[in-house]
Backbone as CSV, one residue per row, in Angstrom:
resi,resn,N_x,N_y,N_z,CA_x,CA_y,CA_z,C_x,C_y,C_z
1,UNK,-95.017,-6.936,-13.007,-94.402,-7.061,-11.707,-95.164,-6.162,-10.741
2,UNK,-95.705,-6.429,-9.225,-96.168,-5.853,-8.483,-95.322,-5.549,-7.823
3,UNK,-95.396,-4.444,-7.055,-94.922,-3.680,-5.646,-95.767,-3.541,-4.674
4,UNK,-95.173,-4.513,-3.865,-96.097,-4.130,-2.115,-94.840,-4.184,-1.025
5,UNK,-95.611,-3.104,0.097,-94.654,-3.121,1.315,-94.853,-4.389,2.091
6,UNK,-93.889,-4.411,2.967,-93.993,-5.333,3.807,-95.401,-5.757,4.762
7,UNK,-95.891,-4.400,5.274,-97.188,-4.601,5.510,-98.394,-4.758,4.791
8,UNK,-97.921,-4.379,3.854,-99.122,-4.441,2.683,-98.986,-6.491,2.910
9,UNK,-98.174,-6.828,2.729,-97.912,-8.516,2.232,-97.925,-9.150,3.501
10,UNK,-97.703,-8.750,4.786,-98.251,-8.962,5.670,-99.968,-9.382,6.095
11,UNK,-100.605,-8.135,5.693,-101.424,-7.765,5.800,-102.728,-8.916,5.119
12,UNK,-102.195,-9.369,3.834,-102.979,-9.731,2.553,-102.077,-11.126,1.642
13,UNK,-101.173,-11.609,2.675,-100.478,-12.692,2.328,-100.967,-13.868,1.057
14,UNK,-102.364,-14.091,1.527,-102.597,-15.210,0.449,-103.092,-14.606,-0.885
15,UNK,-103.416,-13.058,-0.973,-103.617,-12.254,-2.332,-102.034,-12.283,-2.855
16,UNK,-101.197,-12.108,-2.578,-100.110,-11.540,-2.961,-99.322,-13.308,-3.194
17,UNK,-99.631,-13.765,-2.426,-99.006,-15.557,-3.576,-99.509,-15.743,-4.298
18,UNK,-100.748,-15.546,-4.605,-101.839,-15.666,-5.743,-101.491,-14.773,-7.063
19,UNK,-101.054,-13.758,-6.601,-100.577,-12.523,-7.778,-99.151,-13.252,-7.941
20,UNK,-98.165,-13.495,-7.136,-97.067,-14.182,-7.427,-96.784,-15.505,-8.777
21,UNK,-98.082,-16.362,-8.893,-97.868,-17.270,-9.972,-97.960,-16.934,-10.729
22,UNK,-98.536,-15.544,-11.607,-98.722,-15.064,-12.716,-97.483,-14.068,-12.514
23,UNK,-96.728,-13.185,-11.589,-95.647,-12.333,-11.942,-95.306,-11.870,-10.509
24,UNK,-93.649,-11.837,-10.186,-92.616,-11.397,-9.871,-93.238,-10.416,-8.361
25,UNK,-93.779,-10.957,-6.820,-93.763,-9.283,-6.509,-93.064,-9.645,-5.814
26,UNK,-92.964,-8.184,-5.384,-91.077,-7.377,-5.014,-91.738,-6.881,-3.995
27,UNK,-90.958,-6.903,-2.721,-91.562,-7.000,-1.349,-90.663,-5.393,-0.875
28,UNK,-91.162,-4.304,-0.209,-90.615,-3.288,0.091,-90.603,-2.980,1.140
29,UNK,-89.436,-2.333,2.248,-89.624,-1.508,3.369,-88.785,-0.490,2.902
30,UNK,-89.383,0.244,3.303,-89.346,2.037,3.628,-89.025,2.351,2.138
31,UNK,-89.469,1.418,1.005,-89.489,2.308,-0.208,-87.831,1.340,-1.106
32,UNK,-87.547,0.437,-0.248,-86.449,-0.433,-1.022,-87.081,-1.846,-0.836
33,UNK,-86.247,-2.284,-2.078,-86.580,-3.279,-2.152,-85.839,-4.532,-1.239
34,UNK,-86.865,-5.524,-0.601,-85.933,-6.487,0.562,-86.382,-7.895,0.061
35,UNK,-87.129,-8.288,-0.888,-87.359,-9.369,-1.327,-88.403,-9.724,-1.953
36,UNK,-88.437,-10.512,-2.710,-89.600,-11.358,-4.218,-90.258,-12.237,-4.114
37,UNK,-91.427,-12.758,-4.171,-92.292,-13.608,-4.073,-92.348,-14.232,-5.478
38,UNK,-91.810,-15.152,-5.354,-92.385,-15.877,-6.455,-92.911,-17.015,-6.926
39,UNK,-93.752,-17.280,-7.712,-94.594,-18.361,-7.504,-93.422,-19.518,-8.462
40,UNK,-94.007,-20.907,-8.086,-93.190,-22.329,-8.488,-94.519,-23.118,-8.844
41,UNK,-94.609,-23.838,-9.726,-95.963,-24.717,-10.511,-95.229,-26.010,-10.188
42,UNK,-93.811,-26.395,-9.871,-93.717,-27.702,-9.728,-92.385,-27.642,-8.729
43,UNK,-92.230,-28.807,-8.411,-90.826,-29.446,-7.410,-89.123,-28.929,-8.478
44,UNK,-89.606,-29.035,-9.966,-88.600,-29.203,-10.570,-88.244,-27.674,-10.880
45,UNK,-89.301,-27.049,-10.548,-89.049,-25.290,-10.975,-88.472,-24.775,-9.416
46,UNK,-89.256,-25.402,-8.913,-88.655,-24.579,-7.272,-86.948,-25.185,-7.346
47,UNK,-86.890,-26.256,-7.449,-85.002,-26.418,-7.227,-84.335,-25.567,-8.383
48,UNK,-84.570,-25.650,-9.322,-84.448,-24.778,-10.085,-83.819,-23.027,-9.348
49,UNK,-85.148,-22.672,-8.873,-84.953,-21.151,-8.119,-84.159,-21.432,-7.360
50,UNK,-84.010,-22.446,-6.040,-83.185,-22.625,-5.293,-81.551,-22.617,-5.769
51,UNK,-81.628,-23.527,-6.530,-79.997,-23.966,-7.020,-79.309,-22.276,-8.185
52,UNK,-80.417,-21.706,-8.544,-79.680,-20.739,-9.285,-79.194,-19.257,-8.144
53,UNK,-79.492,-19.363,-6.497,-79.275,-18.537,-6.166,-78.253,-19.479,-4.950
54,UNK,-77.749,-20.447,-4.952,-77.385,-21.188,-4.269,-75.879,-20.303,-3.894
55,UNK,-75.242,-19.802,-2.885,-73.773,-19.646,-3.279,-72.473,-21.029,-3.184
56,UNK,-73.560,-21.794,-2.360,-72.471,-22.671,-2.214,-71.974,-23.828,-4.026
57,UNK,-73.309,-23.789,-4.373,-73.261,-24.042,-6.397,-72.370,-23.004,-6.667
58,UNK,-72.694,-22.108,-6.747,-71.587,-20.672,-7.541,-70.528,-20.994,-7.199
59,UNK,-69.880,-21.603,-5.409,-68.539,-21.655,-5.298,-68.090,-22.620,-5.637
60,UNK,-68.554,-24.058,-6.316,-68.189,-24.327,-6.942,-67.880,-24.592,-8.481
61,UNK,-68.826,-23.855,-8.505,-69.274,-23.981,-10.017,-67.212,-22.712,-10.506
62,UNK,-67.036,-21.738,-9.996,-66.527,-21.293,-9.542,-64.907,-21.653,-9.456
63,UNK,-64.794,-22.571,-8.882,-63.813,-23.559,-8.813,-63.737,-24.329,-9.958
64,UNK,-64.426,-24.943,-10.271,-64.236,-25.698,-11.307,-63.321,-24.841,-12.688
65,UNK,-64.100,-23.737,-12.965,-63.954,-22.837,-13.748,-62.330,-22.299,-13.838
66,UNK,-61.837,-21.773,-12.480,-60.501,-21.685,-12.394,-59.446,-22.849,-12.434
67,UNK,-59.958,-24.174,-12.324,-59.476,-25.379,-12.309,-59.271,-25.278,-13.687
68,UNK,-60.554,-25.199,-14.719,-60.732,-25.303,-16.336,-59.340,-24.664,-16.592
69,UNK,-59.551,-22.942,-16.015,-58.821,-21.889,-16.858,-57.467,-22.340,-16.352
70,UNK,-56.878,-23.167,-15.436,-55.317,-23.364,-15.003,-55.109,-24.744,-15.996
71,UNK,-56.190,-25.083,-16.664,-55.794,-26.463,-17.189,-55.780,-27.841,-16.982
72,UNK,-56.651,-27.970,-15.689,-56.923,-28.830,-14.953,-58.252,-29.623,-15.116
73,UNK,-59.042,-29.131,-16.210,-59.835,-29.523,-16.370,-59.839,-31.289,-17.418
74,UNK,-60.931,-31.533,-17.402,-60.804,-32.729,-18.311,-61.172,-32.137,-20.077
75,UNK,-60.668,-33.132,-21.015,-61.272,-32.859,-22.555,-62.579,-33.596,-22.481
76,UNK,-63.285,-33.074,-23.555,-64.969,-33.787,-24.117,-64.980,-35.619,-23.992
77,UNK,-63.776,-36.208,-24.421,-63.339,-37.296,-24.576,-63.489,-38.069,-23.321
78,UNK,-62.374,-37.490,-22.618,-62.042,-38.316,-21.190,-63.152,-38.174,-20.384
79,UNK,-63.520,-36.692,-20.358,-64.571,-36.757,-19.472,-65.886,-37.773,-19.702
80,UNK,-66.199,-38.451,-21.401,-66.792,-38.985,-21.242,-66.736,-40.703,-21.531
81,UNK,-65.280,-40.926,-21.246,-64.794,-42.361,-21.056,-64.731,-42.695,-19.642
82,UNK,-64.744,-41.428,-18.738,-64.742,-41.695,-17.321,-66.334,-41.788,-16.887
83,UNK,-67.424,-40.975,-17.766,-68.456,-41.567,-16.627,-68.999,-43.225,-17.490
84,UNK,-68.174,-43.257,-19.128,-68.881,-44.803,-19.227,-68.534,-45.645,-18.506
85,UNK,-66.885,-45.573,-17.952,-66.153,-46.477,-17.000,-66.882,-46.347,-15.866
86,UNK,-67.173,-45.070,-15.466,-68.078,-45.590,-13.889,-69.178,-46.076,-13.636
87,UNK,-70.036,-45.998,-14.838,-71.504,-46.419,-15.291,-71.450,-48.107,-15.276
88,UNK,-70.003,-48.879,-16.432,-70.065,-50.158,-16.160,-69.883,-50.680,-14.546
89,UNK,-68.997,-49.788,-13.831,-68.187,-50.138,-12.767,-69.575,-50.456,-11.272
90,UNK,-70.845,-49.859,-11.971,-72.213,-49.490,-10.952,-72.921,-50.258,-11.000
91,UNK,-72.918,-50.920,-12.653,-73.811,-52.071,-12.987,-72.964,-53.251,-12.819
92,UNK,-71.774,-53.637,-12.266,-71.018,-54.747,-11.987,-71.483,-55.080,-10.408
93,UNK,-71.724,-53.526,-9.635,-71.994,-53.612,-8.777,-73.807,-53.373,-8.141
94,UNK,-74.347,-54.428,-8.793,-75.341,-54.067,-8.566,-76.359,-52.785,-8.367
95,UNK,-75.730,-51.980,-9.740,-76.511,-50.447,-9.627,-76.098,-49.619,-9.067
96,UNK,-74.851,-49.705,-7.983,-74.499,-49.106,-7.178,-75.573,-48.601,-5.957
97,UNK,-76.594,-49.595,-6.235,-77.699,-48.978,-4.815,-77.506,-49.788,-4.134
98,UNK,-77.869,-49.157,-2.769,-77.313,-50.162,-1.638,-78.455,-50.236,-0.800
99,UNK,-78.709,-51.116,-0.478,-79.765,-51.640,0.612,-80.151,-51.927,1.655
100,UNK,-81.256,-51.309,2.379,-80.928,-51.395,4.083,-81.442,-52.538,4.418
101,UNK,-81.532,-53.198,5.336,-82.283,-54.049,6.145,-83.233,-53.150,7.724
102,UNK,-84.464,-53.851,7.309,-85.414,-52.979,7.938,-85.363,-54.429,9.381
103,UNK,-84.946,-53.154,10.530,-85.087,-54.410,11.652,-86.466,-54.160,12.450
């Protein structure tokens, strides 16, 4: 993991993304830390980073969880008789994709 200040990464921006795909740097003013550079090799790693710092995911993820713990949740079963039922219910309907007309 590297440490550079803000001006340092300012300063030397495309060294310091470059050091980023191989490891973690941690961006500093006045000696704290204010944020991380980190490098992504694909579309599927960057959502990835995105969605694990997401709060609006956490609040629900969140919800769900207290839903689970009050009992509100679904069993292994139902939950998965409900997405075969919606799966036939998509392919009755043509995939469930819908189609524009280009004017």
């Amino acid at each position: 993991m590297k440490i550079a200040s803000v001006a340092q990464v300012k300063a030397h921006l495309s060294s310091y993304l470059k050091a980023s795909a191989a490891e973690p740097v941690v961006v500093t003013r006045n000696g704290n830390a204010v944020a991380v550079l980190l490098g992504v090799s694909d579309d599927d790693e960057l959502e990835r980073v995105l969605l694990a710092h997401s709060r609006k995911l956490r609040a629900i993820l969140d919800a769900a969880d207290r839903r689970i713990d009050e009992g509100a949740g679904l069993g292994h079963d139902e939950f998965w008789q409900q997405v075969e039922s919606a799966s036939r219910g998509c392919e009755k309907n043509g995939g469930g994709k819908k189609r524009r007309t280009i004017r």
